[in-house]
N, C-alpha and C positions, 0 to 999 in steps of 0.2 A: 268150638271156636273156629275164626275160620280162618283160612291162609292167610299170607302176606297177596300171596298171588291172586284170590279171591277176593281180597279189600283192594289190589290195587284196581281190579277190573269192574267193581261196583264204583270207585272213584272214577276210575276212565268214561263210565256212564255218564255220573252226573256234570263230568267234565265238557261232556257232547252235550249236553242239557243246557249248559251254560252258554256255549256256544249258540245253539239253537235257536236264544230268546237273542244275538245278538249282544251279548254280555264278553267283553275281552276277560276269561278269567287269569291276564298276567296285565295288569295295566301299568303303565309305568309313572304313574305320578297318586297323590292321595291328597284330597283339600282339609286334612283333618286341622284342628283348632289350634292344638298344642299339643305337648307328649304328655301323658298320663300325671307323671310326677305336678306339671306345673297347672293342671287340670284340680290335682288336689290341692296345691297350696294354696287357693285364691279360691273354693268349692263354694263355701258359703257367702262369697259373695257373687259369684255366677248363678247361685243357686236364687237368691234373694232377688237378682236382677230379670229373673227367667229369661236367661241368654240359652241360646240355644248352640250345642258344640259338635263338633265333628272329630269323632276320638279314629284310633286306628290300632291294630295290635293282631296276634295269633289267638285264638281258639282254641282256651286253654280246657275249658267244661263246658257240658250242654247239659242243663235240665229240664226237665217240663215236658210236657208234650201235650197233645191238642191243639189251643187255641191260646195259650199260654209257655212261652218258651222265655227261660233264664241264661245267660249267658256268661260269659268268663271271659276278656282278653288280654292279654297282657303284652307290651309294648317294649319292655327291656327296662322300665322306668319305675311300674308300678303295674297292679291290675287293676280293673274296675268292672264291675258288671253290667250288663245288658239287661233291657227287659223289651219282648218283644211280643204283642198281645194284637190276634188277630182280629178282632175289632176294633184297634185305633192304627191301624196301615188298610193301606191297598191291599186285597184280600192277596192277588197275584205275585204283590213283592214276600209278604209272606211266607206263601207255600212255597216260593223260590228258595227261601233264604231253607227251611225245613225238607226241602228237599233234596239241596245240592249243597249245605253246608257241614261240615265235618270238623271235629277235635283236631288242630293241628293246621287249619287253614287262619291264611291271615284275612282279613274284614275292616273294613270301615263302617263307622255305625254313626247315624246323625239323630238328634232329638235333642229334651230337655232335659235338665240334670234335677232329681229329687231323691229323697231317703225316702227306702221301704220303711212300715210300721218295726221290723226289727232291727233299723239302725243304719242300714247298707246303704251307703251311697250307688247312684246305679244313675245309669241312661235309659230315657224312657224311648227307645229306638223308632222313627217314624220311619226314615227311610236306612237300605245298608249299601255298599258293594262288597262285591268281592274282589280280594288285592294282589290272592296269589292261591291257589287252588292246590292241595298238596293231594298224592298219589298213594306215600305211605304214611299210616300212623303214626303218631307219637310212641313209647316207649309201652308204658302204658296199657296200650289198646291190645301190644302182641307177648311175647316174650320177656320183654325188657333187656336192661342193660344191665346182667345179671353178675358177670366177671368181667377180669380187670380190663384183658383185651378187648370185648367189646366195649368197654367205657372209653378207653383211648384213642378204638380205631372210629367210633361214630363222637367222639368229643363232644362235638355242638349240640349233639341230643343230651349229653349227658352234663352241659354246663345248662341248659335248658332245663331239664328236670331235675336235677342237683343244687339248690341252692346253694349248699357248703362250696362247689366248686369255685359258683362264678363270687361267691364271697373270697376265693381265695385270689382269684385274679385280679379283683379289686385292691384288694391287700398287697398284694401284688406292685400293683402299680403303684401307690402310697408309698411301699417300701424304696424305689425305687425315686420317685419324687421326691421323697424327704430328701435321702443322699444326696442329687441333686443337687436341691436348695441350700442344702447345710456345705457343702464344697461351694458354690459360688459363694455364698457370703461368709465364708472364710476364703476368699479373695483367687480361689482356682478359677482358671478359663476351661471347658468344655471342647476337646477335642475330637478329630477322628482320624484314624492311622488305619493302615494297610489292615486286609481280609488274607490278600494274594502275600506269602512270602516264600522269597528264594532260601532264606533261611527260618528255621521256626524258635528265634529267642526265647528267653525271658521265662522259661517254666520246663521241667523235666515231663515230657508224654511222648505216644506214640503217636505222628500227625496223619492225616486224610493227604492225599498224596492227589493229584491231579496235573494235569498240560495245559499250557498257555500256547496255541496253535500259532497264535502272530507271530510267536519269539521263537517257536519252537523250545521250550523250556518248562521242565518239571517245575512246578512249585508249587506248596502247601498252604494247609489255611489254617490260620495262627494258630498257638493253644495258649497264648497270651493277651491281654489287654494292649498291647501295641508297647511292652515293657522297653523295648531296645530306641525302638518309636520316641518315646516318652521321656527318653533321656536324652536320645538327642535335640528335641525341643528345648530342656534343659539349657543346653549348651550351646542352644540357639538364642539363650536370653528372655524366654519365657519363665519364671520363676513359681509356676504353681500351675499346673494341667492335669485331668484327670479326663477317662474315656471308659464310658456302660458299651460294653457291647458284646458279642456273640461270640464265643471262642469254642473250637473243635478240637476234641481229642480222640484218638481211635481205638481205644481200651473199653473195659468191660463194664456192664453196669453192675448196679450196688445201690444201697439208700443213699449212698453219697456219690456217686460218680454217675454220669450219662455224657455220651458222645458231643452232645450241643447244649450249651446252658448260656446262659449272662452274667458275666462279672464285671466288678468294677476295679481299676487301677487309679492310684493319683499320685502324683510325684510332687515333692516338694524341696527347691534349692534350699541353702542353709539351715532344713530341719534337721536336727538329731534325733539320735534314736528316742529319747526320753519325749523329745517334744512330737515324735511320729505316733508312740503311745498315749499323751496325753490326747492329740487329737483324736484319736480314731476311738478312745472312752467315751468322750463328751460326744462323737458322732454317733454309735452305737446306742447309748445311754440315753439319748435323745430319740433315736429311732422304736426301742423299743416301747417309747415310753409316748411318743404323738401315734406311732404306726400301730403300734400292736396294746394301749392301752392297758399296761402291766409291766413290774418289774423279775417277776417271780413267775418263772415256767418251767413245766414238769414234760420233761420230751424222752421220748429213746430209753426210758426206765432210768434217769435222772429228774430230781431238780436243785436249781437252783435259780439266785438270786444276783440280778446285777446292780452291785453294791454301789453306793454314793461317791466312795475315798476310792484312792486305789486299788486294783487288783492283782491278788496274789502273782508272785513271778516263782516259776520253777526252771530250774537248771537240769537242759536237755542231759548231759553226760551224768550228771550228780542222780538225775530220777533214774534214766533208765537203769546205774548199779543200783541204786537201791531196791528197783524190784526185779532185775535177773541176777545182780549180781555178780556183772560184767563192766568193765571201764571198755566203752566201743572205740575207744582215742590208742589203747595199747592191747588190746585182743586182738588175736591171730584169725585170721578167717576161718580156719576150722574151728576155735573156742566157741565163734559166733552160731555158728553152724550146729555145730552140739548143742550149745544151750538152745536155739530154737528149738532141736529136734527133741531136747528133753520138755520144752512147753506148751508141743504138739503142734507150731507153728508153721503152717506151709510159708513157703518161700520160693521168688522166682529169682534168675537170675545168683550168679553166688561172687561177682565181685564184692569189694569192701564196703560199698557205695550203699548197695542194694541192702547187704544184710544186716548194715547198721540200721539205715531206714526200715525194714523190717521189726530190729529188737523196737524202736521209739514207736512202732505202733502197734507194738504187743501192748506196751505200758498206755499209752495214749488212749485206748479204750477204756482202762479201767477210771479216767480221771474223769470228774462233773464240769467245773471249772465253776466260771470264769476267770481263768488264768493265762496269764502269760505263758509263754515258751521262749528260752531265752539261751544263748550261750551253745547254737549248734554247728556241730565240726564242722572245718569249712572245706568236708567234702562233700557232704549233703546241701550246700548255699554254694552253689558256682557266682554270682553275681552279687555276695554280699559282704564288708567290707570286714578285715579282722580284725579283733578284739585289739589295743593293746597291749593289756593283763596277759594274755595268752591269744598266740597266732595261728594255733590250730582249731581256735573258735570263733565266732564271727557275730556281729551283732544284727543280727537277726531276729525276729519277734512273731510269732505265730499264736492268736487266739485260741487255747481250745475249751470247747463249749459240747456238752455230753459224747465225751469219746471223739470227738471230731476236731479235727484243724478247720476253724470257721474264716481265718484272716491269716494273708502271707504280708510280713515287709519285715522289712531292714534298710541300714544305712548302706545306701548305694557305692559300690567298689567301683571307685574313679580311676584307679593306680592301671593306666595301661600296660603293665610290663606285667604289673600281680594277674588283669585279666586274661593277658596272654597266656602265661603260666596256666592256668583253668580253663580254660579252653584248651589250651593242648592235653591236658588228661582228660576233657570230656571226648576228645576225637578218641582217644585210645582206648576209651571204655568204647564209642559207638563202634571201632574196627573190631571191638571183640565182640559184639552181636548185641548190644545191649542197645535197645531200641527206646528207649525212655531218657538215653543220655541227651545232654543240651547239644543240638547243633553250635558250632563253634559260627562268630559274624564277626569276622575278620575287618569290615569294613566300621563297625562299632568299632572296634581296638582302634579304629585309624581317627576315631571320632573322640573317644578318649586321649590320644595323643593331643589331639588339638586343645582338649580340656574340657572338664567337666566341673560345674562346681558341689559342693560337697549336698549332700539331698538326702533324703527321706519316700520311701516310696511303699504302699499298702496297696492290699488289694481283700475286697472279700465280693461272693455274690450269690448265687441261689443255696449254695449249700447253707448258708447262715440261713435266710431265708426258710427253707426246709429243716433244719434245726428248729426252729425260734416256733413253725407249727407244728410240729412232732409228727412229717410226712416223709415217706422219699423222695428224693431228688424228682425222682421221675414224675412222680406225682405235682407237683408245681409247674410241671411243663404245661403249656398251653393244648401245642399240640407235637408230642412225644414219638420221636421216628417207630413206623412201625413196619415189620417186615409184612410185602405184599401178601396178599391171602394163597395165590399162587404158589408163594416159597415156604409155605407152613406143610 
């Protein structure tokens, strides 16, 4: 078999070949007919008209050889075959095309459209060019894209010869569009809010830190949906906004976590909690059901089923005693601490905050769902408003979907004095080292004094996504940060 470096050098030949005869092998325009797809929709009637077409695409196969050559291109749309027979061309364009053409270059091909005797719709190729002239093989021809790092760091090859991929980005997109369409026409406006922030609200992570040389000034990039953002529109009179967009965290990966993803936030004035869950069922329940064609999936060594009626609700404090058999509201931080270390549970961080949040997602794995999460202390919800049945809980609501939190919201905490108070014990956890605490935004409390009215706000985004096809996070990435080959 022969190098990489020996195919690139017998291409660089026929690349000078190309040249030679006077042939631009990078041209920058193509007179092809139409793209593949709209070639087949209307085939039999192009075919019956004997119109003749100008298709274009990459060099997907070659077979034949002599005087007889088959072809394969594919366009992104569809593929179709070539037939290229040296006694119906200019002998010269011919040997051209068989002598400096290779698997992996892009081609235009012109002729008439007919079915082989085995059915293949195909172009009977009179004349071709060449569109783009490639240097190295497809996958294919060397080594291929054998693990996970080479599939991520050559991506385009690997959504190229991977149909499951680029099905997923499709999917992808859908997923993303429906949401969309179902928030405008339930009456949200489409927003967009800061990248750049001096504070990073609205979500407990560790942020990407950077300078703003103009201002001279540190600031971060979000690890929010523009949540602080969001509510001040809110209170600006906008009564329904929601914003897809790009948020950074600086933590570790996992099938559910990666540094860069897309989520989505939507905030709603006079929703309550009850009606923030009804909607985000019927959004959900509708998305699985136009986007992924199915109500019932088996993911992460679960399944389950998202039901017609209501979905179950369990009670944060009430499950986690039931399976450590701990109350996380009146346990001492050592109690907690022992019971992790009796469940073999590592744990970062050992304020209250953290090792509560730890116990709920010792349990949280074990659960399938579709369930609600409901009624958690409101030291784990800095931003979310309390119960008032009890003031040490808060109404808050989190989907979880095989072992995973797939949806954050609650009823937004308008009470600027209550906010204050919570943000001053999140600056006290971040002066003790705790790098996941909420930045305090002092100037939010100032926005809250002015008033807020009372809201509803959700959020969910690739992790659901990545749930719903039973992949890692990481995996749903397009193109997935990867460390330079240098730093390997």
């Amino acid at each position: 078999m022969a190098s990489l470096d020996e195919i690139k050098s017998e291409r660089l030949e026929k690349l000078g070949k190309l040249k030679e005869t006077g042939i631009d092998p990078y041209p920058g325009a193509t007179l092809r007919t139409a793209d593949l797809k709209t070639i087949f929709a209307n085939f039999d009637d192009r075919l019956a008209a004997g119109e003749a077409v100008t298709v274009a695409g990459r060099v997907m196969a070659i077979r034949g050889q002599g005087a007889i050559v088959f072809i394969n291109i594919f366009d992104g749309t569809a593929t179709i075959q070539g037939l290229l027979k040296q006694d119906e061309m200019e002998e010269a364009v011919f040997n051209l095309f068989t002598d400096t053409v290779d698997i992996g270059d892009f081609v235009e091909l012109s002729g008439l459209l007919f079915v082989t005797n085995r059915g293949e719709k195909t172009v009977k190729v009179k004349t071709w060019k060449m569109l783009t002239k490639t240097l190295l093989p497809l996958p294919e021809k060397w080594h291929g894209l054998t693990d996970e790092e080479a599939r991520f760091r050559k991506r385009y090859l690997d959504i190229l010869m991977n149909p499951a991929v680029r099905e997923m980005i499709e999917l992808k997109a859908k997923f993303w569009q429906f949401t969309r369409n179902y928030l405008v026409q339930a009456g949200f406006i489409e927003v967009e809010t800061p990248t750049l922030e001096i504070t990073t609200g609205g979500a407990e992570a560790n942020p990407f830190k950077t300078h703003h040389d103009d201002y001279d000034l540190d600031v971060y990039l979000r690890i929010s949906v523009g949540e602080l953002w969001q509510k001040k529109l809110l209170a600006a009179g906008l009564p329904r906004t929601f914003e897809i967009g790009r948020v950074y965290r600086n933590e570790g990966t996992s099938p559910d976590h990666a540094q860069e993803f897309t989520n989505l936030e939507f905030y709603a004035a006079y929703m309550d909690l009850e009606g923030g869950i009804k909607l985000t069922e019927e959004l959900i329940r509708g998305l699985v059901r136009d986007v992924f064609g199915k109500t019932v999936f088996s993911t992460r060594g679960f399944t389950f089923e998202f039901p017609v009626g209501a979905w179950p609700r369990i009670e944060y404090v009430a499950k986690v005693k039931e399976m450590t058999g701990l109350d996380v509201l009146s346990a001492s931080e050592e109690e907690m601490k022992d019971k992790l270390d009796e469940l073999g549970v590592k744990y970062t961080g050992d304020n209250r905050e953290r090792l509560t949040d730890t116990l709920w997602k010792y349990c949280r794995k074990q659960i399938a769902g579709p369930a609600w999460l409901v009624g958690h202390p409101k030291l784990v919800s800095p931003l979310a408003k309390a119960r008032i049945d009890n003031p040490d809980l808060t109404n808050r609501v989190q989907l979880i979907l095989a072992g995973a939190e797939a949806t954050n919201g609650f009823s937004e905490l308008n009470n600027p004095l209550d906010q204050r108070a919570r943000f001053e014990l999140q600056q006290q956890l971040i002066d003790r080292g705790d790098k996941e605490a909420m930045m305090p935004d002092w100037e939010f409390v100032e926005m809250l004094e002015h008033g807020m009215p009372p809201a509803f706000g959700n959020g969910f985004g690739e992790r659901l996504l990545a749930i719903l096809l039973d992949k890692p996070l990481r995996e749903t990435q397009i193109f997935p940060l990867m460390r330079p080959k240098d730093l390997n």
